[in-house]
C-alpha positions as CSV (number, residue, x, y, z in Angstrom):
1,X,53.0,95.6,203.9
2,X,51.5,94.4,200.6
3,X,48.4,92.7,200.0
4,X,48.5,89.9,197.4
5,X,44.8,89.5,196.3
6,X,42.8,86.6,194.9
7,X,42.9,88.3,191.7
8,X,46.8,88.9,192.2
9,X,47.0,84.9,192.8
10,X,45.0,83.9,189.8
11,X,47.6,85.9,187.6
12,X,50.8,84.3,189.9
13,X,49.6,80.8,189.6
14,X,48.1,80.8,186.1
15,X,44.6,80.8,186.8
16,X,45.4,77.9,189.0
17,X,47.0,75.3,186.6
18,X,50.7,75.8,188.3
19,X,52.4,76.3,191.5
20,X,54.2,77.5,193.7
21,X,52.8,80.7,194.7
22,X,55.4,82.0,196.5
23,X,54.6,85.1,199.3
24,X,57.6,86.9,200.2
25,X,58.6,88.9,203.4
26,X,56.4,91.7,203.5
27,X,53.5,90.3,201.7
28,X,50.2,88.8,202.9
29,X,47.4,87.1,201.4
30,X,44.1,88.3,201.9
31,X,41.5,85.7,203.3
32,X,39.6,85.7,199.9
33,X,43.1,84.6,198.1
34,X,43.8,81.9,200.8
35,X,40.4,80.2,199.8
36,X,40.8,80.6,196.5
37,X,44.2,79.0,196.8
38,X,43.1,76.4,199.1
39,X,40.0,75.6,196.7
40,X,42.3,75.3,193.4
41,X,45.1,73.1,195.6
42,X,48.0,75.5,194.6
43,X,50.8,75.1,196.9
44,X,52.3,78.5,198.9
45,X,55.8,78.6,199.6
46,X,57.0,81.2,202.5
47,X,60.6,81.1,201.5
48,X,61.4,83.4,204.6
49,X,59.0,81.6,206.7
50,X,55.3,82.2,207.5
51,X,55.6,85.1,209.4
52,X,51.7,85.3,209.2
53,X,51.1,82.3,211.1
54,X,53.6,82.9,213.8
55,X,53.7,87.0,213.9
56,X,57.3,86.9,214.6
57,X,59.5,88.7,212.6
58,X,61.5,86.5,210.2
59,X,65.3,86.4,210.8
60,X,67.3,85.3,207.5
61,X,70.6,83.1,207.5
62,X,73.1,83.6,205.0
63,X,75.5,80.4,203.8
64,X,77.9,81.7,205.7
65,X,75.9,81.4,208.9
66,X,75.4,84.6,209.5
67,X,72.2,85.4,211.2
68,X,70.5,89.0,209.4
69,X,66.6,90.7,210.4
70,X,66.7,92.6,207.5
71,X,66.9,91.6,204.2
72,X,69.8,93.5,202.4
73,X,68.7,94.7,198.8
74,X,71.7,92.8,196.6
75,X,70.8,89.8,198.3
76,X,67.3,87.3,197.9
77,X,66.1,83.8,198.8
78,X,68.2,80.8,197.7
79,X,65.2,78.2,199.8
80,X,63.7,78.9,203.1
81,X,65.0,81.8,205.0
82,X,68.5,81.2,203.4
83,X,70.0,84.4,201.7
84,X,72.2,84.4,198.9
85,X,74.3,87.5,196.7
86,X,71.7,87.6,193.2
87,X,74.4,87.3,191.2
88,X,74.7,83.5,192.8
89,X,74.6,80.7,190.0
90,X,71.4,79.1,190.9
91,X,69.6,82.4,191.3
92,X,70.9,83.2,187.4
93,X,70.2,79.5,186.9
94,X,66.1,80.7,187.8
95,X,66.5,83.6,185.6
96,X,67.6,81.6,182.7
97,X,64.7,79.8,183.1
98,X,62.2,83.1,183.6
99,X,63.9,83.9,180.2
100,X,63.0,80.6,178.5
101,X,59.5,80.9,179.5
102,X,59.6,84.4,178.1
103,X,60.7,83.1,174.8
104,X,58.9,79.9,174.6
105,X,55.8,82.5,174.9
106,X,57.0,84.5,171.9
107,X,57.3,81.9,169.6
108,X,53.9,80.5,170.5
109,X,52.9,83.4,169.6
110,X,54.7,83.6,166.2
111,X,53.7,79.8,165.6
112,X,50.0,80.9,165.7
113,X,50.4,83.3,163.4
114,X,52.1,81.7,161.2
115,X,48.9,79.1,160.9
116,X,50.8,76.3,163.2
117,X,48.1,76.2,165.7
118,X,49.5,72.2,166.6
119,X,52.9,73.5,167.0
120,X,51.6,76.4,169.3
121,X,49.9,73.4,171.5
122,X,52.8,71.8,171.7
123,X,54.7,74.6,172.5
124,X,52.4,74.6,175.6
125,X,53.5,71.2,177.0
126,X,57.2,73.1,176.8
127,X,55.8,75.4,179.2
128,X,54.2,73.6,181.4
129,X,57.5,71.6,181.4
130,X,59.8,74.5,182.1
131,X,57.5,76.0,184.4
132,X,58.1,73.4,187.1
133,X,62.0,73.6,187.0
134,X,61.7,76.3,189.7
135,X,59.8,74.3,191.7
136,X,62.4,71.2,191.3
137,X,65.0,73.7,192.3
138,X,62.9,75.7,195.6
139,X,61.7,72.3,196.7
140,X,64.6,69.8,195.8
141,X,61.8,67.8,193.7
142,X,63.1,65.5,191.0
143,X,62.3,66.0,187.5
144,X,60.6,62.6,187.2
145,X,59.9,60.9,184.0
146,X,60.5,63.0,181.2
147,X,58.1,62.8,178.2
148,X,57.3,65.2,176.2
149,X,55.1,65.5,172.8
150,X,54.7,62.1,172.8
151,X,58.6,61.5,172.9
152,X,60.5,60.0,175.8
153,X,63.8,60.7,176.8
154,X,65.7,58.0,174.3
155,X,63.2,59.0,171.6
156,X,64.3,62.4,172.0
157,X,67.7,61.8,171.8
158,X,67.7,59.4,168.5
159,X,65.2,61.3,166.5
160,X,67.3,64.4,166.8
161,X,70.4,62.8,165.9
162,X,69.1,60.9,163.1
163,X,65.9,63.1,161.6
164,X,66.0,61.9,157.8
165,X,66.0,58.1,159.4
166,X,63.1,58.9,161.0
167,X,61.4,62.1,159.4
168,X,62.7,61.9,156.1
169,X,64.8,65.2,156.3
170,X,68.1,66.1,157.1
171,X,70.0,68.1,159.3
172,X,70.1,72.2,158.1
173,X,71.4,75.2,159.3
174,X,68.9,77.8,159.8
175,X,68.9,80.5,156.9
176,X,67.2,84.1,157.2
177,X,64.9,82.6,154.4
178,X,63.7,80.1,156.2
179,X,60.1,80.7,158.3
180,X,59.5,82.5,160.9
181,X,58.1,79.7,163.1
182,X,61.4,78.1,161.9
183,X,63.3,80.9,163.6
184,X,61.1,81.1,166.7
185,X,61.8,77.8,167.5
186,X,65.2,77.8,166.4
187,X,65.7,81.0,169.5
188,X,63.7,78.9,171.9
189,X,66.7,76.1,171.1
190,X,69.6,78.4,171.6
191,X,68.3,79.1,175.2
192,X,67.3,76.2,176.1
193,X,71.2,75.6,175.6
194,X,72.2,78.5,177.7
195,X,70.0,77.2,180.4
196,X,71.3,74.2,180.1
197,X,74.4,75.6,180.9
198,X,73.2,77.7,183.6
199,X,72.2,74.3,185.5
200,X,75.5,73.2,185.0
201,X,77.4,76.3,186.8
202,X,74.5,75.8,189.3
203,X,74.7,72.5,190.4
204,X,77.9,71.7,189.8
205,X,80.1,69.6,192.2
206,X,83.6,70.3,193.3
207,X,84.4,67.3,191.4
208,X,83.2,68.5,188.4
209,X,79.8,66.0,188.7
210,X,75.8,67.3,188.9
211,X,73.8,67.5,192.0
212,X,70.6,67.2,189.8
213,X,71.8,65.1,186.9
214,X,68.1,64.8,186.3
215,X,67.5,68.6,185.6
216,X,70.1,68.6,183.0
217,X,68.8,65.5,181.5
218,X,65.5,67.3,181.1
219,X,67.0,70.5,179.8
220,X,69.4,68.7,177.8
221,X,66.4,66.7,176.1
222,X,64.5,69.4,175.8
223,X,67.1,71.1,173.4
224,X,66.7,68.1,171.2
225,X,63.0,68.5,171.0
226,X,63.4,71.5,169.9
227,X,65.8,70.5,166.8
228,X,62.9,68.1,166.1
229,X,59.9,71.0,166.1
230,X,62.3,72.3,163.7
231,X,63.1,69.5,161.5
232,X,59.5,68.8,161.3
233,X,58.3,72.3,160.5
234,X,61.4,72.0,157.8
235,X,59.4,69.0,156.4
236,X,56.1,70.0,156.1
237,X,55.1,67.9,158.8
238,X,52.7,70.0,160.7
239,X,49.6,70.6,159.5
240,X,49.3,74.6,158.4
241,X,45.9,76.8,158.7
242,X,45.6,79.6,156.4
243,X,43.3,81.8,157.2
């Protein structure tokens, strides 16, 4: 059995700033990371249940119905103590998003750098933003009003379609000359598109409809905030630091 510390919790939930922590079969939470939890008011998800409160041993269901104790190693939690293959859409769905944070953090990173310390910020609010899409999806929580960098969702959309209207300069394609924060941000865009699409094979009706229309909104927005970073940073409209 593995002991998830209050140090271990800290690193899992940010420091505290995001949630859920999620404890999986076969882990257990210390008392001093319970507290610390409780204290911060970061939510705990038992997906297989909270074996530590009932000592039973948790029994998993599969979408099929059928009932396992143990949890075979190709398979992992869909919500609850609900089993699904990994290779199932809305568990690649997650992992499109684990890669977006990966990138988003990259080109932070490459936006600091580069003396873009605003765009970095910015950046930050991404996140935050794609950080809670696995929560929407564990915990069937809508998306909720999307605003983002002081755009809201019909902002979004006309600014990126018309950036010399409103930012005085046109569409581009991306060119090896161009920046490097340029091309950071251009890689976050491409996949934010790919999780985009992700969503779609995810939550996809048999009628060819969305089960969370919102969560493709939001990605789908996203994507054209991303286009704007660019077109901005294309401009000269961030303010640059050189050190």
């Amino acid at each position: 059995m593995a002991l998830l510390t209050e140090e271990d919790v800290r690193r899992m939930s940010g420091g505290g700033t995001r949630g859920p922590v999620v404890v999986r079969a076969g882990e257990v939470l210390t008392p001093a990371a319970r507290d610390w939890l409780k204290e911060k008011g970061v939510e705990v998800v038992y997906p297989q249940g909270n074996s530590e409160e009932t000592g039973e041993r948790p029994k998993y269901c599969t979408l099929s119905g059928a009932v396992l104790v143990e949890k075979p190693e190709h398979m992992t939690h869909l919500k609850g103590n609900i089993l699904v293959d990994k290779d199932h859409p809305r568990i690649a769905f997650r992992g499109c998003i684990d890669s977006l944070e990966a990138e988003i953090l990259l080109a932070q990173q490459t936006c600091a750098r580069a003396g873009y310390p605003a765009l970095a910020q910015e950046l930050e609010e991404v996140l935050t933003f794609v950080r809670r899409f696995i929560r929407f999806d564990v915990l069937d929580e809508p998306v909720g009003e999307i605003a983002l960098c002081g755009y809201g969702p019909a902002e979004l959309r006309e600014y990126s379609h018309y950036p010399e209207k409103y930012l005085g300069q046109p569409h581009f394609m991306p060119h090896y000359t161009d920046s490097p924060a340029i091309l950071a941000v251009n890689k976050v865009r491409t996949v934010v598109r790919r999780t985009e699409l992700a969503a779609y094979a995810a939550f996809r009706d048999a009628d060819g409809g969305v089960k969370r229309p919102d969560m493709i909104l939001g990605l789908n927005r996203l994507s054209s905030l991303m286009w704007i970073m660019m077109i901005k940073l294309k401009a000269g409209k961030y303010p640059r630091e050189v050190k």
